[in-house]
Structures are given as C-alpha cells and as structure tokens.
C-alpha positions, 0 to 999 in steps of 0.5 A: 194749393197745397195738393198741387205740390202733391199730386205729382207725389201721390201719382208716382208714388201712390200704393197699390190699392190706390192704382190702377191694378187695385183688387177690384180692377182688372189688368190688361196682362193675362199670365200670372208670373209667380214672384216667389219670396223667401219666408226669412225676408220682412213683411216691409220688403214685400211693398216693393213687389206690390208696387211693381205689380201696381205699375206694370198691370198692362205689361205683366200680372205678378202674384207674391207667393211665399218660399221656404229659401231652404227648399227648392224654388218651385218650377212655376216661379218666374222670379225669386228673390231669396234672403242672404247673409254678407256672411255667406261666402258667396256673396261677393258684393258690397250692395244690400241685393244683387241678382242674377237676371238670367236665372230670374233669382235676386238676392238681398243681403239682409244685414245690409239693409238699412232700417226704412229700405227694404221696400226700395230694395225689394224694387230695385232688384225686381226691376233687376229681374224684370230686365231694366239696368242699373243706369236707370231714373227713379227707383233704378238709379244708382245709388238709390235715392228715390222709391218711386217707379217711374214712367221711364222705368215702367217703359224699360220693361219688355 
C-alpha cells in the first residue's frame, strides 16, 4: 500500500537512469543540442540539466559539456548556463538565475543559491532556455517550490 502513495513521486520525479532516456535506450530526437556549463558551477547543479535530458528525449537530445566561463562560448552551444556573482554590477536581479532566452545563455548567481537547490535552479533556468515561461507548474513555478518536471512543463517545450 505504501508504494501506491509513491509512485506518483517516483514517476515525476525519478533520475535519469531510471527514465526513459537511460544510457541504454535510445531517444526519438536525433540532433544533439550541446548544453554547455561553466566549470565554476557545482557538480549538484548539473542533475537539473540530466533531468531535463530524461523528460524531453522525444523533443530534444541534450549533451552536458563543460566551459571555462572566462572563455568564449563555443559556436556548437545551443544553451549555456554560466556562474555569476550578486557582486557583478551587471546583475541587476534579486533571483538566484536568470537568463536571456534569445541568446540561449542563463546565469546563476552563485552566492544566492540556497544550500540543497542547485538542482532546481539549474532546472528552472533550463527551462527558461528551453522556451517555457515563468507562470508555469512544477519546476517552472513561481516561486519555486517543487523539483519535479512536469507533464505540463515537458508539453510547453517547442
């Protein structure tokens, strides 16, 4: 009885070697679209981009590569998502990331990011840079409350 009140967990939020683009499995998708992140981010926010590579292997087929932020972003890059300080004069949000769709670059500011969350950071931006807006459910709601990618976020992605 007690895996009945989990299942609905396991499946929104189950890791990616335990969905449906597994290493073993092929996706659907074809193309890869090169994610590039910044060598001065966590290990921890990388899980956010390996969940979105489980959820969208019908739509897209994303590949983590790391990037020295100091250097310029590599042409093959369809996203990036580069670190930040609250310190740079530039930054001119209260938010721990923010991004810039039409370029295909997020930032996450660094010293803003709570202990524990830089997996949910790192998801919500991407799905920033993968088109879905800010008025979203799961991990696309405001104020972000939930790590799991959604059905409904899944479905917003072109």
């Amino acid at each position: 009885m007690r895996l009945l009140y989990l299942l609905p967990l396991l499946l929104c939020c189950s890791s990616p070697d335990d969905g449906p683009c597994a290493p073993a499995v092929e996706c659907s998708a074809t193309a890869i679209e090169y994610v590039c992140l910044d060598t001065a981010l966590p290990a921890a926010a990388s899980q956010g981009v390996r969940d979105w590579r489980t959820a969208l292997c019908d739509k897209h087929r994303l590949q983590m590569r790391l990037h020295d932020g100091a250097s310029e972003i590599p042409a093959d890059c369809r996203y990036t998502v580069l670190a930040a300080l609250s310190t740079y004069p530039w930054v001119q949000t209260p938010a721990a990331g923010f991004a810039d769709v039409d370029r295909g670059i997020a930032w996450i500011v660094v010293d803003r990011v709570p202990d524990g969350l830089w997996r949910a950071i790192m998801a919500h931006e991407m799905g920033h840079l993968l088109g879905i807006r800010q008025d979203g459910a799961g991990i696309m709601a405001d104020p972000l409350q939930d790590v799991c990618i959604t059905r409904e976020n899944v479905a917003g992605v072109p």
